[in-house]
N, C-alpha and C positions, 0 to 999 in steps of 0.2 A: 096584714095577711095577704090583701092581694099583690104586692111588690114580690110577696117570699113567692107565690106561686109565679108569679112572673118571670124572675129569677130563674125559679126549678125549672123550669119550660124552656130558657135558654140556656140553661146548662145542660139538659137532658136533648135538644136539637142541636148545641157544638157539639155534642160529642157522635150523634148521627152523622156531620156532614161530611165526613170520612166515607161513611155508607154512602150515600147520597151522590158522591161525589166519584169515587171511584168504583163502588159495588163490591166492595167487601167491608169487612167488618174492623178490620184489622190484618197485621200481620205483613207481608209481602210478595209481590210475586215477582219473577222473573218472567221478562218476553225477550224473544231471542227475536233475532230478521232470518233466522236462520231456516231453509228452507226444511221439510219434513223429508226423510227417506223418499219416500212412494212420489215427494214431488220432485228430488233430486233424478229420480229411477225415472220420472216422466221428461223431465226435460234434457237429461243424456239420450232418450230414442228419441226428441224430435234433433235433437241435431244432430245426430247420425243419420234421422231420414231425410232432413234438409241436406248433409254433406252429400248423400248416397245421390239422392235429385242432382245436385252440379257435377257429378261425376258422370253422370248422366246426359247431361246436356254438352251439346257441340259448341256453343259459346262461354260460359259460366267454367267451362273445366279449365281450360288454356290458364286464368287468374288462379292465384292463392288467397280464397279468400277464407277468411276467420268467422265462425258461427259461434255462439255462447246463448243459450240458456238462459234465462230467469225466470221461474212461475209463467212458462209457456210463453213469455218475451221473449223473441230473435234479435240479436245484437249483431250486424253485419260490419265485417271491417275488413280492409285494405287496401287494394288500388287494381282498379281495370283501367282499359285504354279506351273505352268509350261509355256514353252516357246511357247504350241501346245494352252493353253487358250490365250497367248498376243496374238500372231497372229490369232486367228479365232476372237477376240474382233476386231481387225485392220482391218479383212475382213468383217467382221459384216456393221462396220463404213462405210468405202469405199464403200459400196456396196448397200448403206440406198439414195435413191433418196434423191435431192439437196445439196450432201455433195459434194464439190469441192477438199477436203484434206484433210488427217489426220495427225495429231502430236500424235504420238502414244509413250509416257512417263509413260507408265503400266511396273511396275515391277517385278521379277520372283526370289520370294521366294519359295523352296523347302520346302514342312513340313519337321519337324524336328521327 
């Protein structure tokens, strides 16, 4: 008798560890990386207010530089001719309400 209850108890806790383990019961779910509307809509106005910022400034406009979004991450890319435009483009960024971070991947070409 008590093996059979021992048994029950392990077959009745395998079949929990499903619960246990992921929090549901059964079934499946889908998870996307894919960002939500409202957050796709928040992170198009930060980098239209970061672009609208370098359009703005007297050093940062003269480069092409690239802005992109993620969940309020700044991803900066291209190439300026000095190390005093990467960093003022970096503080630009940082410094643009709703930006949480920058990846700042701008390059420092010298004219020749």
């Amino acid at each position: 008798m008590r093996v059979l209850e021992i048994l029950l108890v392990g077959i009745i806790l395998s079949g929990c560890s499903g619960l246990m383990m992921t929090g549901s019961s059964g079934g499946s779910s889908v998870e996307t990386d894919r960002p939500s509307q409202s957050q796709q809509a928040s992170d198009s106005a930060i980098t239209a207010r970061v672009r609208s910022r370098y359009a703005a400034d007297s050093l940062v406009s003269r480069f092409d530089i690239d802005v992109q979004t993620s969940g309020a991450k700044v991803t900066l890319s291209g190439t300026v001719a000095s190390y005093a435009a990467r960093e003022e483009a970096e503080k630009i960024a940082i410094n643009t309400d709703g930006v949480k971070a920058v990846d700042n991947q701008i390059n420092v070409e010298y004219p020749q």
